[in-house]
C-alpha positions as CSV (number, residue, x, y, z in Angstrom):
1,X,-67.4,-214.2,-25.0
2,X,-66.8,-211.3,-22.2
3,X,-67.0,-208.0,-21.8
4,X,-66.3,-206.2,-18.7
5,X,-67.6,-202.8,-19.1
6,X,-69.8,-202.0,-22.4
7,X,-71.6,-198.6,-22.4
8,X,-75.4,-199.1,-22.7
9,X,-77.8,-196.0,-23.4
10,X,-80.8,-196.4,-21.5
11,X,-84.1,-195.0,-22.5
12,X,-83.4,-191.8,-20.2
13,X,-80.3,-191.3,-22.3
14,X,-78.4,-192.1,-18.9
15,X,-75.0,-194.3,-19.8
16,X,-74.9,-197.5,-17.9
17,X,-72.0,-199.8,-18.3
18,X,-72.6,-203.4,-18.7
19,X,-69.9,-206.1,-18.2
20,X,-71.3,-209.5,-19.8
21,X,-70.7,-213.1,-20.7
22,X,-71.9,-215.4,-23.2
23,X,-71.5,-218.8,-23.0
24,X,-73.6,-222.0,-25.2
25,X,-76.1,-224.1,-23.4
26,X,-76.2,-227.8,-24.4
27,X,-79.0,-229.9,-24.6
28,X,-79.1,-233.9,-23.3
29,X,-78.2,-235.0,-26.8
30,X,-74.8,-232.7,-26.3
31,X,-76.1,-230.5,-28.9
32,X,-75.7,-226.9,-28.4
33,X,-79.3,-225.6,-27.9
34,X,-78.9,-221.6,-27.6
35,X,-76.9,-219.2,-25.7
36,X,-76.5,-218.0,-22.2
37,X,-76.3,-214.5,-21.8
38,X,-75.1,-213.1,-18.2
39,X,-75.3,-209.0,-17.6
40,X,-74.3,-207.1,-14.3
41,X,-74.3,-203.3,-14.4
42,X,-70.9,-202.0,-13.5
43,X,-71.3,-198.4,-13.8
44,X,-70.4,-197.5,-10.3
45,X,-67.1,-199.8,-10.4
46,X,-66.0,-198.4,-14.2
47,X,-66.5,-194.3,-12.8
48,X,-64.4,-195.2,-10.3
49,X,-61.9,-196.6,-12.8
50,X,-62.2,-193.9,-15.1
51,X,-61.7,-191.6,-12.3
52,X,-58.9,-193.0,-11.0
53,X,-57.1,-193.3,-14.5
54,X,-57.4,-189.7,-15.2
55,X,-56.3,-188.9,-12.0
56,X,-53.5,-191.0,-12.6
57,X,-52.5,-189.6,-15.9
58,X,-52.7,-185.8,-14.5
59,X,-50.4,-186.9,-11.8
60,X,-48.2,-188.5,-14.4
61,X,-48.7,-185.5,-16.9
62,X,-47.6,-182.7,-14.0
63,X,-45.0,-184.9,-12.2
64,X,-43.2,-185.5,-16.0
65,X,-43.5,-182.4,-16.9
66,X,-43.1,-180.4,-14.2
67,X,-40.1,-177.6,-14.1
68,X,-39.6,-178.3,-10.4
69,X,-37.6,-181.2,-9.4
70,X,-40.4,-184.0,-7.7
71,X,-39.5,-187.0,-5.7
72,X,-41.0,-189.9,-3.9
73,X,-38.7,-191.4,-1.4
74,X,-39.1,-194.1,1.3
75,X,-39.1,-193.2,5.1
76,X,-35.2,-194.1,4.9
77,X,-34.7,-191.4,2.0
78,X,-33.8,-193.9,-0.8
79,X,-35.6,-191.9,-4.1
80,X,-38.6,-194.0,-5.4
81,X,-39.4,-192.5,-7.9
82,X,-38.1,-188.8,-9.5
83,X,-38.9,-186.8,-12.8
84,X,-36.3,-185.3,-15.2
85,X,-35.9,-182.2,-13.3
86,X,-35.4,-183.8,-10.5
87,X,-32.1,-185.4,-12.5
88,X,-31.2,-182.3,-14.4
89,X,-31.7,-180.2,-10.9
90,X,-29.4,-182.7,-9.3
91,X,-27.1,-183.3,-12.5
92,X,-27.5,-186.9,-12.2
93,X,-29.2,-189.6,-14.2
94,X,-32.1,-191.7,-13.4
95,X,-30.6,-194.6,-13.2
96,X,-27.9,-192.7,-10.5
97,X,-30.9,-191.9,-8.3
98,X,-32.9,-194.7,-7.8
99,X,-32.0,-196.4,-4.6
100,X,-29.7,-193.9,-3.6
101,X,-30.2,-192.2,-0.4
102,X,-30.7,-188.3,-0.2
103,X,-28.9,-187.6,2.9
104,X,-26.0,-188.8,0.7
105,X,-26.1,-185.7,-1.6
106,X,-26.8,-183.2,0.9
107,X,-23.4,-180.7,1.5
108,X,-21.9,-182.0,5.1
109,X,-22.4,-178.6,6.6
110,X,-26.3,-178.8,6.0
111,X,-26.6,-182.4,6.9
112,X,-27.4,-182.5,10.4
113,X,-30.4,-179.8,9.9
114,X,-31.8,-182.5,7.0
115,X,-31.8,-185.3,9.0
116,X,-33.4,-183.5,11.8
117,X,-35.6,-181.8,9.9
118,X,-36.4,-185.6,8.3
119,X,-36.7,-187.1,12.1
120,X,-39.7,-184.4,13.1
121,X,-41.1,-185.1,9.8
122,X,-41.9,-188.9,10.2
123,X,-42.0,-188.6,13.7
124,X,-45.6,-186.8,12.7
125,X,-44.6,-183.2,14.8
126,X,-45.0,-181.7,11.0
127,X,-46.5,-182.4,7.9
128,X,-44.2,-180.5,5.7
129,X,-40.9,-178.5,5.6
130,X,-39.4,-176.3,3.3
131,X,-35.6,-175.1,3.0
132,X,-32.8,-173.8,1.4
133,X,-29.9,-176.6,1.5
134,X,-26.8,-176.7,-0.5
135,X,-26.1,-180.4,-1.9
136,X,-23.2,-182.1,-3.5
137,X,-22.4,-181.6,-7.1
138,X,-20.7,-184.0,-9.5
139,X,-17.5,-181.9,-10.1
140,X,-14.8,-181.7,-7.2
141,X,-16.0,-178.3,-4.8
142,X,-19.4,-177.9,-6.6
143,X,-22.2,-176.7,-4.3
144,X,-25.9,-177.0,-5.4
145,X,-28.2,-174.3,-3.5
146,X,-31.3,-175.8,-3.9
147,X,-35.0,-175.0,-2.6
148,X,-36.8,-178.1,-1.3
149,X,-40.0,-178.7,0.0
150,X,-40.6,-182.3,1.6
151,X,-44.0,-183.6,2.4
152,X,-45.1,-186.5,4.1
153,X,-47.9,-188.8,2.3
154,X,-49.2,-192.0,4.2
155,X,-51.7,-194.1,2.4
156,X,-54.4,-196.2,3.5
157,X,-52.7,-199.6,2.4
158,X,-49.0,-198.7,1.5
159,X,-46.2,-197.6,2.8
160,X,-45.4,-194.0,3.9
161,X,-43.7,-191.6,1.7
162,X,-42.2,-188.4,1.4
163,X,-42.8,-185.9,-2.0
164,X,-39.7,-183.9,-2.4
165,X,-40.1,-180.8,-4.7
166,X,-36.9,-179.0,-5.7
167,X,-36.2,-175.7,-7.3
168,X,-32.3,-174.7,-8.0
169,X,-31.9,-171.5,-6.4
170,X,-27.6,-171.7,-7.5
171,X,-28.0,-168.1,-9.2
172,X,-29.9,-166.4,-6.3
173,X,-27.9,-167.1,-3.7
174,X,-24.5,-166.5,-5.9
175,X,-26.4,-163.2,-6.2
176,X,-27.2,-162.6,-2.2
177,X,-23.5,-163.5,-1.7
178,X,-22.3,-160.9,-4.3
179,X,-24.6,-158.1,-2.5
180,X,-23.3,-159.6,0.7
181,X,-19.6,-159.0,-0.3
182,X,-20.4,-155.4,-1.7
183,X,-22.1,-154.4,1.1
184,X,-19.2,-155.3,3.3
185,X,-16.8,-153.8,1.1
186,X,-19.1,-150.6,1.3
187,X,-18.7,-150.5,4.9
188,X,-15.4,-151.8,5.0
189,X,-14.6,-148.2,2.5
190,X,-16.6,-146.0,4.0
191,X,-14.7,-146.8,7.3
192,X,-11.2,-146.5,5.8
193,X,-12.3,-143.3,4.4
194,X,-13.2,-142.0,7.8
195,X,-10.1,-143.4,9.0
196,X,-8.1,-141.6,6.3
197,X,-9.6,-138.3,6.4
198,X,-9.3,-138.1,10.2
199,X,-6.0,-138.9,10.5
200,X,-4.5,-136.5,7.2
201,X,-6.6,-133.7,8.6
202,X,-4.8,-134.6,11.9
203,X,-1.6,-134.9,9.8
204,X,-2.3,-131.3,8.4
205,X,-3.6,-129.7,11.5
206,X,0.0,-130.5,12.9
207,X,1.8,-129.6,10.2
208,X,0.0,-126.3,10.4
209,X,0.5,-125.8,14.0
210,X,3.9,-126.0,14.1
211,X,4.7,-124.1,11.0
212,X,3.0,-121.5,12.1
213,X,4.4,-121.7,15.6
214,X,7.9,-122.0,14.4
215,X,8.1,-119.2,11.2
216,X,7.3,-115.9,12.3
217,X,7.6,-114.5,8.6
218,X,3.7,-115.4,7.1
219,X,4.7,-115.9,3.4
220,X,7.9,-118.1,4.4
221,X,5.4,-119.9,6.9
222,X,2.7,-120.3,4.0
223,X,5.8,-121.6,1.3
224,X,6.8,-124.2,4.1
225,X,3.2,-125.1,4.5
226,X,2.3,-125.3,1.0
227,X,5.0,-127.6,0.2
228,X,4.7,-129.8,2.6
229,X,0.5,-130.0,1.6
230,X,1.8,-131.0,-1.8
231,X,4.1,-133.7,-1.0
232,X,1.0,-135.1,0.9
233,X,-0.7,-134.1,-2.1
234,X,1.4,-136.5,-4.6
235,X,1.3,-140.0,-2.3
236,X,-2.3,-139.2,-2.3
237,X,-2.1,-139.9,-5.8
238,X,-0.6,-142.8,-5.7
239,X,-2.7,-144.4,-2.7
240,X,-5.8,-143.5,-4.8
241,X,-4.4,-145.4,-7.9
242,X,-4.1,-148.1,-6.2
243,X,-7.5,-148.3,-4.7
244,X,-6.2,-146.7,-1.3
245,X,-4.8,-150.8,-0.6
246,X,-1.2,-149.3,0.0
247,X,1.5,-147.9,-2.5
248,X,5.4,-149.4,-3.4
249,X,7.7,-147.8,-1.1
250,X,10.2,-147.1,-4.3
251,X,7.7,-145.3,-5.7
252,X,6.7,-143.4,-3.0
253,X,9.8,-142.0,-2.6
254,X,10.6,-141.8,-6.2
255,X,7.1,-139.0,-6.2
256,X,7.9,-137.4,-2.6
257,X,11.1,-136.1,-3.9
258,X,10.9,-135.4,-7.4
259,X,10.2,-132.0,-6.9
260,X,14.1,-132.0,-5.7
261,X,16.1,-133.6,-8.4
262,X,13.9,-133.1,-11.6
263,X,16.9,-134.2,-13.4
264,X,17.0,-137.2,-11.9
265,X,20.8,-137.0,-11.0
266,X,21.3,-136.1,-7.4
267,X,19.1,-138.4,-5.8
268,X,19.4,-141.9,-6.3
269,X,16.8,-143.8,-4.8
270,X,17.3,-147.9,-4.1
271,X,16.1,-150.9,-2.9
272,X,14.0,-154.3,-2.9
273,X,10.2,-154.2,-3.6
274,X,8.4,-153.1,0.0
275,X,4.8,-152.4,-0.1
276,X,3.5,-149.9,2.4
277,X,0.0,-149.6,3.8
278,X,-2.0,-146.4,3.2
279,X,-0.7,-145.0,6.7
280,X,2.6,-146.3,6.3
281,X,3.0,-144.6,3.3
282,X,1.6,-141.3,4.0
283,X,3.9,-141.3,7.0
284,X,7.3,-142.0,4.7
285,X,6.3,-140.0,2.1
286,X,6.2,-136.8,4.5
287,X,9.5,-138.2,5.9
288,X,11.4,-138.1,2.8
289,X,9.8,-134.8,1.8
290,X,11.2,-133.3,5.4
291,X,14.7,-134.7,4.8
292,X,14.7,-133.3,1.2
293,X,13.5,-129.9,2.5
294,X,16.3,-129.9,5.1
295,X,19.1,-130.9,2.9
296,X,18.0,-128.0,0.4
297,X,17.9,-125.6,2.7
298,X,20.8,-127.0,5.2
299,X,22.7,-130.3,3.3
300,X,23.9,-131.6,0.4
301,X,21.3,-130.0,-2.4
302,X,22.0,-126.4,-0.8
303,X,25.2,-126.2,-3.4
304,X,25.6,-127.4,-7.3
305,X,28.3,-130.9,-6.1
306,X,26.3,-132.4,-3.1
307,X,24.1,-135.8,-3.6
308,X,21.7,-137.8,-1.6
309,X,21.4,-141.7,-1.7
310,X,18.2,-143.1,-0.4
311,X,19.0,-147.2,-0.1
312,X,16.7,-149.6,2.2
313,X,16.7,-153.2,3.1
314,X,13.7,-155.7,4.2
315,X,13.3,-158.4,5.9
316,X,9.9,-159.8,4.5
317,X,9.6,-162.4,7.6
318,X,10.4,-160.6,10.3
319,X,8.8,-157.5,8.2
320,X,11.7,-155.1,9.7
321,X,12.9,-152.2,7.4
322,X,15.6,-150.2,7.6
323,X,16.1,-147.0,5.3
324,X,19.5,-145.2,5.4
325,X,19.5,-141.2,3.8
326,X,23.1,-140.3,3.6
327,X,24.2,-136.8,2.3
328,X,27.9,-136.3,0.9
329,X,29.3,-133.4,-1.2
330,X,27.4,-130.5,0.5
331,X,28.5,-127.9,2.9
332,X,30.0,-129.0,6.4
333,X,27.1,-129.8,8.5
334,X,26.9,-128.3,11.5
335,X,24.7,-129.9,14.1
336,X,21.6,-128.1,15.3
337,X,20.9,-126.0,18.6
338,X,17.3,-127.0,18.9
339,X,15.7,-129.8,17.6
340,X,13.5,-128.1,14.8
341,X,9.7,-129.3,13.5
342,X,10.9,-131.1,10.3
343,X,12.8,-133.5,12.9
344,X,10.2,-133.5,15.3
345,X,7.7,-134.5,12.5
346,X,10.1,-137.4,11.7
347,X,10.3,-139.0,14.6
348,X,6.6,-138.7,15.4
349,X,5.3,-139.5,12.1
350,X,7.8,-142.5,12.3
351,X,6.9,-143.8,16.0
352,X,2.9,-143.3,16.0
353,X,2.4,-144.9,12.5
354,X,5.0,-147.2,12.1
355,X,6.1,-147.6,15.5
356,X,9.4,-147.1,14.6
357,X,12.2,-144.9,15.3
358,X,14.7,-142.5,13.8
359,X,18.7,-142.1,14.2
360,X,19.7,-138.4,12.8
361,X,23.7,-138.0,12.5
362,X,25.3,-134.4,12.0
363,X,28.8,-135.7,10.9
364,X,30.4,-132.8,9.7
365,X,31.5,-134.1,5.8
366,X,27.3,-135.0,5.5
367,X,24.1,-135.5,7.3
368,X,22.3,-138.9,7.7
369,X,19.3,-140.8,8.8
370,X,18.5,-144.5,9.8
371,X,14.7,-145.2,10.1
372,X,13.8,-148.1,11.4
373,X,10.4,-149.8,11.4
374,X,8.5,-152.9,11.9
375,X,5.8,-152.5,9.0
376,X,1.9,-154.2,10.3
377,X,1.1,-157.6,8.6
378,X,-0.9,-156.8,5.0
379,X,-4.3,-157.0,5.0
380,X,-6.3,-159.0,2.6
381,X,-6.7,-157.1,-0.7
382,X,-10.0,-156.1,-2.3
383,X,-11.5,-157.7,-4.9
């Protein structure tokens, strides 16, 4: 019989532990004479034991059950040893993970950092490390942000290792990106909007100017002005509908000159889809609102009969339109002796937005327009 470790209370009530053997003792005849009793006290050797075991099983309690995702891997990176989070953090089983190498689930564009940041480690220039890497997931285009923090452990009479604690950090930095993205857009509105207001106060401020300069008669000046605020008015409408990320070029037309056939019967108004940027529609919008004005005062909507067609075409690769405005039906025209600020305000609005260029024709059975422009490539749209 053996024991290696019996507790034995002495008669200080100290607990010694005892590891014993018995064994028979025989005497000449063969015949077993008594017993042999052998006793060493162990107690240093058994603490130690204990000690160690309950060490052990707090290790193995925290590394199970652990929320953070822990790791042992070999100086190559090949996982030892990893806890259920670890998997779950990684979406990959056990069995997946053990004997794999880490560098192989790290995202290519954070890979170099990890294996320099792994080369300093076992070089012995640092203990420990902690970063936020992206890692591969197991669906095509998946990205894991993930907090690590890698350790290196080198015991007396083993091998080297590294502890690898992970934390998913996936919903912060989706977060951080979001408030990234606003916070561009933010700046990327506010801009616009100092863009816009500059240049329609501009707009205005001309419009103003020569109005005034070219209508001595203050409440015909004020009519002209007033009109011409309103037709800026109503494609401000429109651009603010739409987020201020351009406006159709039908419609813009369709609202600039509304006010001049509310029955919908003396303008007709045609052509394929064109979308205009802010400034680009701004700058047709008071276009067509200066051609209407003229051809009620001077053209084809000065009498009951006379019409207006409004037709464009596009070339969406060369991104070159061309709008013709053809009168017919109204008085003879009769060409003018000075170049007045409607056309003036055509051909500049036209040139400095669009860099384009207007063709006015004073043929005397109607008046028309060409407008030609190369419209600016779109840019990307909002979220």
């Amino acid at each position: 019989l053996r024991h290696d470790g019996d507790p034995y209370v002495d008669r200080h009530g100290r607990t010694e532990w005892i590891r014993w053997s018995m064994a028979p003792w025989r005497t000449d005849d063969g015949e077993i004479g008594g017993l042999v009793l052998y006793t060493e006290v162990v107690t240093a050797g058994v603490q130690a034991r204990r000690a160690l075991e309950a060490a052990e099983a707090r290790y193995r309690a925290v590394f199970d059950q652990t929320a953070m995702g822990v790791a042992r891997l070999a100086q190559d990176g090949t996982v030892l040893e990893a806890n259920d989070s670890f998997c779950a953090i990684l979406r990959r089983s056990r069995e997946q993970l053990l004997g794999s190498r880490m560098a192989a689930l790290v995202h290519e564009d954070d890979l170099s950092q990890a294996i320099a940041d792994g080369d300093a480690l076992w070089a012995g220039k640092i203990d420990t490390y902690t970063a936020d890497r992206r890692f591969i997931g197991v669906t095509p285009g998946e990205v894991l942000w993930l907090n690590l923090t890698v350790s290196k452990v080198s015991p007396a009479e083993e091998p080297p290792y590294a502890v690898v604690i992970l934390s998913d950090i996936s919903h912060r930095k989706q977060a951080e990106s979001a408030q990234q993205h606003h916070q561009a857009q933010l700046r990327l509105l506010i801009n616009e909007l100092n863009h816009r207001v500059k240049n329609t106060l501009a707009t205005v401020q001309s419009m103003a100017a020569q109005t005034l300069r070219n209508e001595p008669n203050p409440a015909v000046a004020f009519e002209k002005f007033e009109a011409r605020l309103m037709g800026l008015s109503g494609v401000h409408d429109i651009l603010t509908r739409e987020s201020w990320h351009g406006a159709p070029l039908g419609e813009v037309a369709a609202r600039a000159l509304r006010p001049f056939d509310e029955a919908g019967v003396r303008i007709s108004i045609g052509g394929p889809p064109v979308r205009l940027q802010p400034g680009g529609a701004l700058t047709m919008a008071l276009i067509f609102h200066e051609l209407a004005t003229n051809a009620l005062k001077y053209g084809a909507l000065s009498n009951a009969e006379g019409r207006v067609d409004l037709a464009w075409n596009y070339d969406p690769e060369a991104r070159w339109l061309e709008c013709q405005w053809t009168e017919m039906g109204g008085p003879p025209v009769v060409p003018p002796i000075r170049t007045g600020f409607g056309s003036r305000l055509i051909q500049r609005s036209l040139k400095g937005e669009l860099k384009g260029e207007a063709t006015m024709a004073y043929r005397p059975e109607g008046f028309s327009c060409v407008l030609r422009a190369r419209l600016p490539e779109p840019s990307p749209q909002r979220a």
